[in-house]
C-alpha positions, -999 to +999 in steps of 0.1 A: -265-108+118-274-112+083-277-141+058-288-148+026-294-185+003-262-190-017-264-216-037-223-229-038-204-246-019-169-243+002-154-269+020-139-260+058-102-267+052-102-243+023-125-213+039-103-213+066-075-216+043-086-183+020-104-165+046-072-165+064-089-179+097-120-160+095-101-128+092-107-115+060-140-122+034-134-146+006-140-127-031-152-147-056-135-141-095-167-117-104-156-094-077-191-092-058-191-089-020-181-124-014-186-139+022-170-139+054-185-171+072-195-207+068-225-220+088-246-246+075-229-279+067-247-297+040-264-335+044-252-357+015-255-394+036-255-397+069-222-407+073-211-374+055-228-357+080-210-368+110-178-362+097-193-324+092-205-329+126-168-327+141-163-296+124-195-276+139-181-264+172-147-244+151-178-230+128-201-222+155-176-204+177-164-181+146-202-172+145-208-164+180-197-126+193-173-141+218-158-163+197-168-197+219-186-228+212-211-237+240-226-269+233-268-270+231-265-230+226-241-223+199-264-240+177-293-225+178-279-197+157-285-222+128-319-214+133-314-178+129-291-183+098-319-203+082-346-181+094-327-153+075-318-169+050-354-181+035-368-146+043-350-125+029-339-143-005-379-140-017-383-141-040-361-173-047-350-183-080-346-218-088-309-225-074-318-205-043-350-227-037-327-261-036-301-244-018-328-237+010-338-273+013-307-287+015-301-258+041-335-271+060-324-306+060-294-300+073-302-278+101-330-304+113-302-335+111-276-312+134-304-295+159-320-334+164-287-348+169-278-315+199-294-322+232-307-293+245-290-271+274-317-264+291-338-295+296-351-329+284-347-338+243-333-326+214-327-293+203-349-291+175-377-306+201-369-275+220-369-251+193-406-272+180-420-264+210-414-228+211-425-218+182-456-237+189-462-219+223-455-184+205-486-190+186-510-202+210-496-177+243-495-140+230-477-133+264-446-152+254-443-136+222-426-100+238-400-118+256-382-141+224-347-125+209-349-137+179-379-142+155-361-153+129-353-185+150-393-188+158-396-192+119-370-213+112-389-237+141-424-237+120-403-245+088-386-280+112-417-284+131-431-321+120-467-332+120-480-294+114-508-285+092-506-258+063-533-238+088-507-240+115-480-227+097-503-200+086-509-195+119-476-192+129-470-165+103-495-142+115-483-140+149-449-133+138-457-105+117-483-090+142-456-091+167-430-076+141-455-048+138-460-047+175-423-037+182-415-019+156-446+007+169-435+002+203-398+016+194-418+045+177-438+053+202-409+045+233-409+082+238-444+096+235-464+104+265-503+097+270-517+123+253-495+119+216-505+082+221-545+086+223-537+110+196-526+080+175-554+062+180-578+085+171-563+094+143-561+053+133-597+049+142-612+070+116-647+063+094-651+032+086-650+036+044-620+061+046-593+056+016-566+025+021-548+034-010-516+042+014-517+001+021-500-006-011-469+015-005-439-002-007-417-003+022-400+013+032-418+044+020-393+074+002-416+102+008-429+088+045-413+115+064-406+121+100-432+107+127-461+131+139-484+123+162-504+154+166-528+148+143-542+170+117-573+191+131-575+170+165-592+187+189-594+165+226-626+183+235-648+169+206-627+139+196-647+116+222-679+127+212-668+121+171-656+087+177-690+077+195-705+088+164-682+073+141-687+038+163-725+042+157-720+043+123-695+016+115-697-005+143-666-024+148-652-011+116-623+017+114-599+025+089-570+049+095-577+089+083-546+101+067-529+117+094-528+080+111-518+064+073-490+092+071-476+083+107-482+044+106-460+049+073-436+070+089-429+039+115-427+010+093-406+032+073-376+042+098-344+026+106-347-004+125-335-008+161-331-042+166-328-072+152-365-078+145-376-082+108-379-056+086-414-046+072-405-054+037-397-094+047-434-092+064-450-106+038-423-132+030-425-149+062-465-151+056-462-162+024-433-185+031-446-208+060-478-211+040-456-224+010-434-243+032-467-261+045-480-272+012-446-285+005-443-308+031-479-321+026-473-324-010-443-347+001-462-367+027-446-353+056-411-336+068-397-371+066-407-378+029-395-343+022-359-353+035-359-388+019-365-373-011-338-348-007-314-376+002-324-396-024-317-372-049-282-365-035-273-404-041-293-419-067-298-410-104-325-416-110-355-390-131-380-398-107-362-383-080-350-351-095-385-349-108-400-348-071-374-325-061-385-299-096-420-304-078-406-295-047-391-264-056-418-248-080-440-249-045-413-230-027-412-204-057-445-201-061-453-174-038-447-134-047-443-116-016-453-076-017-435-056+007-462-037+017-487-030+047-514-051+028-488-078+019-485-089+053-516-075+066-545-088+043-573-078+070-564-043+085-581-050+117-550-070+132-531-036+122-557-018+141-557-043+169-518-044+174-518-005+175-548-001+200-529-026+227-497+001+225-518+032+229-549+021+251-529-005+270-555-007+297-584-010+279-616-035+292-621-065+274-647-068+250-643-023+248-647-016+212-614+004+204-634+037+197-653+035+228-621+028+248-605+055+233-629+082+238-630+074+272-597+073+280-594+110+261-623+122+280-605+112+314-572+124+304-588+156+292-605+161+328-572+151+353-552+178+330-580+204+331-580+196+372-543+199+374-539+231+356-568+248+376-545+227+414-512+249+398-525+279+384-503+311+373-507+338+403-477+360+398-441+354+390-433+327+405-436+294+391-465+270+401-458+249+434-463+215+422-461+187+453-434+171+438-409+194+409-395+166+384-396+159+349-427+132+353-449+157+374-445+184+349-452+161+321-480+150+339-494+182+343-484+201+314-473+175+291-447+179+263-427+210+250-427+222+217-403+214+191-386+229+163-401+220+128-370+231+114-337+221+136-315+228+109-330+265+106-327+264+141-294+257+146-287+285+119-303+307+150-286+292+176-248+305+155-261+335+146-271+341+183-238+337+194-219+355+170-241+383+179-230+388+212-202+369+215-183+401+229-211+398+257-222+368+259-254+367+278-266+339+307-281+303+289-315+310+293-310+343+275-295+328+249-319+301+245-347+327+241-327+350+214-324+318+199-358+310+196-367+345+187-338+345+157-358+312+146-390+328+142-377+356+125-364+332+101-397+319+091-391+290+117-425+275+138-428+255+167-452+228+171-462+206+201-462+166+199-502+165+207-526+199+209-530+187+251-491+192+251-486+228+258-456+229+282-442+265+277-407+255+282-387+289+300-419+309+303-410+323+340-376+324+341-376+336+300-400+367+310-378+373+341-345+375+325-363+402+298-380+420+330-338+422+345-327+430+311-347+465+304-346+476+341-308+475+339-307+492+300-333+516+319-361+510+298-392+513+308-414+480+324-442+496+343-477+507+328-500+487+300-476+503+276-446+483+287-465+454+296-484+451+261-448+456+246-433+433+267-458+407+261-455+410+219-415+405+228-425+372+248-442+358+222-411+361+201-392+341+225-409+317+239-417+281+223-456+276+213-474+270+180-483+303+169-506+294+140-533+287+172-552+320+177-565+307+209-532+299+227-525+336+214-549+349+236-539+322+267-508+326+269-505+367+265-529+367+296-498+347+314-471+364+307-493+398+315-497+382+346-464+371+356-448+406+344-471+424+368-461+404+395-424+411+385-437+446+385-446+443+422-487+444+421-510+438+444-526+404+426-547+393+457-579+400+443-571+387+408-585+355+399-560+327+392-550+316+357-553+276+348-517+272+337-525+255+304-526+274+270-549+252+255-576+257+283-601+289+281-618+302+316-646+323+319-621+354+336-593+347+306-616+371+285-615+397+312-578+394+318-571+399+280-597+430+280-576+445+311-544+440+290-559+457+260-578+489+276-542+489+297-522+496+267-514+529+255-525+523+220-517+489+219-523+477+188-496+502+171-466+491+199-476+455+184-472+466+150-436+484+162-425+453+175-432+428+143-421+450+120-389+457+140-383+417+141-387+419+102-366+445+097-338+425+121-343+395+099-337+413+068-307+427+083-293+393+101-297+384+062-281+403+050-253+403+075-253+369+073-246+371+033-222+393+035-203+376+058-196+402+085-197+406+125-202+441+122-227+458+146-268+462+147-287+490+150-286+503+185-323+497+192-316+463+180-286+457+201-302+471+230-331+443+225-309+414+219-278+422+239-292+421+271-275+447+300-262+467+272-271+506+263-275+516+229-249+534+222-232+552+186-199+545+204-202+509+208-175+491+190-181+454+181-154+429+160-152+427+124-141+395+104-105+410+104-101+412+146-103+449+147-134+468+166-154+490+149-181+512+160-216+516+139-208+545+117-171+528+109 
């Protein structure tokens, strides 16, 4: 549903006429978009306005979805219509102001004339009353469809103050902003969310220059919430610090700016108003306050509209000049600081999404750091409860997509999906005279990525989920023993494990989870390997957590290796050399074959082989030297 103040006028019989029924818009002789409905009648004398009265119900029920009038219901979508209408035409010029009040008054004569359908008094008693409860109950506020409607009923409401209106305009945009972080944030677990808030509750005197963006920003980019240099380990201790020093006061650091942007700035899911109209409906109720005291009330606001439409006389089209200029004389910014004067109702709003149960009276760094220290301490317990022993995958009481997420967290992502699909269809035209099992193909995929210059990155540094990592180090373990390569010895396990961290999703600009998460797969391929790992200590299955014996594990898989750091150096040059040559393939156009050593790598269950015949662009098989 949209709207917009128009300043003409159409009558019924005709827009039902030219619109063919309400099947086609009506273009006007400038060719502009024209319009497809008629909704508001207009209040000329009252006895106009009952003959517009019998036409409502035909109007109404071309509005609603299913095309049906139901009487104390159908109407209150001329609150919507108005609610839209004011906000978005800001700012107003001088036709569109008058066209607004005359679209006020009218909505207020129809809605006090409608009983209401679900109680006692009128309509526009109804529609008073909740608009005053959303102010004063911030419990209700979640549960209303329409905020445009809760406007439009501080704009009617009669015997209000200018403060009340104010009032009224804060909550609505604080529950604008509410939502519209609650959509972003619909899918991100506990640890992306405390994340967020650490990254909004920075130092107290950091730079709010990224307040006076206009929205939606351009250049805002995707939402991140892993935050730039978070660590969990010192993060509760640096926002103690950070509380000490500017008590009560935080400002977001740039990595909670850059997201907060990123979520005012995407499409919108619902019908809730847009963060650019923010600061109109602020603005607007304020104006819309000062109006009807300069007036002496709603009532001397509508006699002086009436008057106008009957009688001329310069006194009255004076008022009405008066009237106007106060509607005009706001200038909305659409911007964070538009709506938001004060950024601690920004900071408030975004603390009750991502520390939800927080103690009353907690200062938000306080709650935060203790809600990061406890999350901190039930992941470090669960990953130590399901450790890594061998090849098989950690027993977990319960195996479902909430436990692991619970334990582990979230998997990594690509940064790049378009590069990534790019993989993915190279992949397959690779081995598409073999195709190998999903899992396989899923790890070639990944592997092609990186070769690519591609990176993986995890939603939060406590999300560290290896997505595949037993079954993906399995299906290679399978793979050489039927190519009859060799698996056994620190040679093939050092080899093996460089090949892993081709394939498998994790961030690989952390040196630490480097370290981790080589000492797991060197565990799991020696209990593929059939090892007696009964007096081995067992790992914490997190790559992001360091034990005293991880240090020993990676020295055993060093000292293992025959010459280890030289089968390394074979194995990353040999993935540059196949991306040069997937390049180059790829530029040329042709499905001609690899190298053997390469198709032996990344065709699993087949030998190299000179004779090995693979299909060109032109259907025919050709072997290598062909």
């Amino acid at each position: 549903l949209s709207a917009e103040v128009a300043e003409g006028l159409v009558s019924y019989e005709a827009f039902v006429l030219l619109s063919g029924g309400g099947q086609q818009a009506i273009k006007g002789a400038d060719g502009g978009p024209g319009f497809t409905h008629c909704g508001v009648p207009l209040y000329a004398t009252p006895g106009h306005f009952l003959r517009a009265r019998l036409l409502l119900p035909d109007v109404l029920a071309g509005l609603s979805p299913a095309g049906v009038y139901e009487p104390g219901r159908s109407e209150r979508q001329l609150l919507g219509l108005l609610g839209r209408a004011v906000a978005r035409g800001l700012p107003l010029s001088e036709g569109q102001a008058t066209a607004a009040l005359h679209q006020a008054r009218a909505v207020h004569a129809a809605l006090a004339a409608t009983d209401s359908s679900e109680g006692e008094g009128s309509l526009l008693a109804a529609a008073v009353e909740e608009a005053s409860r959303f102010i004063d109950d911030v419990g209700v506020r979640a549960a209303e469809p329409d905020l445009y409607a809760i406007f439009a009923g501080g704009l009617l409401a009669k015997g209000w103050s200018t403060g009340r209106r104010a009032s009224l305009g804060k909550a609505l945009v604080e529950e604008c902003l509410r939502r519209r972080l609650a959509h972003a944030l619909r899918s991100a677990g506990e640890a992306q969310r405390l994340c967020f808030a650490h990254a909004l509750l920075g130092p107290g005197d950091a730079n709010d220059a990224w307040m006076d963006a206009s929205l939606p920003c351009p250049g805002a980019g995707d939402l991140a919430l892993g935050g730039d240099g978070f660590s969990p380990f010192a993060a509760p201790d640096e926002l103690v610090a950070l509380e000490r020093e500017f008590p009560a006061e935080a400002r977001p650091r740039a990595a909670g700016a850059a997201a907060l942007l990123a979520a005012l700035s995407s499409k919108p899911s619902d019908a809730t108003p847009e963060p650019r109209v923010w600061s109109a409906l602020r603005l607007q109720l304020a104006a819309w306050g000062r109006l009807v005291e300069e007036a002496g009330g709603l009532p001397g606001l509508w006699a002086r509209l009436d008057s106008a439409m009957v009688e001329r006389d310069p006194a009255h089209a004076e008022a009405l000049r008066r009237s106007v200029g106060l509607l005009r004389a706001e200038s909305p910014e659409p911007t964070v600081r538009g709506a938001f004067p004060d950024l601690g109702p920004v900071l408030a709003v975004a603390a009750s999404i991502c520390l939800p149960e927080a103690g009353a009276g907690q200062g938000m760094r306080l709650a935060a750091a203790s809600a990061l220290r406890a999350l901190v301490e039930r992941r470090a317990a669960l990953v130590r409860k399901f450790p890594i022993t061998g090849a098989d995958f950690p027993r977990l009481d319960e195996h479902s997509r909430e436990t692991v997420g619970e334990v582990w967290g979230a998997a990594a992502y690509p940064t790049d999906p378009d590069l990534h699909h790019k993989a993915l269809l190279r992949v397959w035209r690779r081995n598409m005279r073999a195709p190998p099992s999903r899992t396989v193909k899923e790890a070639l995929t990944d592997k092609e990525y990186r070769r690519r210059g591609g990176r993986f990155a995890f939603p939060s540094p406590l999300d560290t989920f290896v997505r595949g990592l037993h079954r993906r180090t399995a299906d290679l373990h399978q793979d050489w023993q039927r190519s009859g390569q060799a698996t056994s010895g620190g040679a093939a396990r050092a080899k093996a494990v460089a090949e892993m961290l081709l394939r498998l999703r994790w961030d690989d600009r952390d040196g630490g989870a480097r370290e981790k998460l080589s000492v797991l797969v060197a565990r799991i391929w020696d209990g593929l390997e059939g090892l007696d790992l009964a007096g081995r200590p067992p790992l914490s299955s997190a790559i992001w957590l360091r034990d005293a014996h991880d240090a020993e594990e990676l020295a055993r898989l060093t000292e293992d290796a025959e010459a280890p750091e030289a089968l390394v150096k074979l194995v990353e040059e040999d993935a540059a050399g196949d991306a040069e040559d997937a390049e180059a393939a790829d530029g040329a156009g042709s499905g001609a074959a690899e190298a053997p050593a390469q198709a032996a790598l990344d065709s699993p269950g087949v030998a190299p082989a000179c004779c090995e015949r693979r299909a060109a662009r032109d259907g025919q098989d050709y072997t290598q030297s062909e």
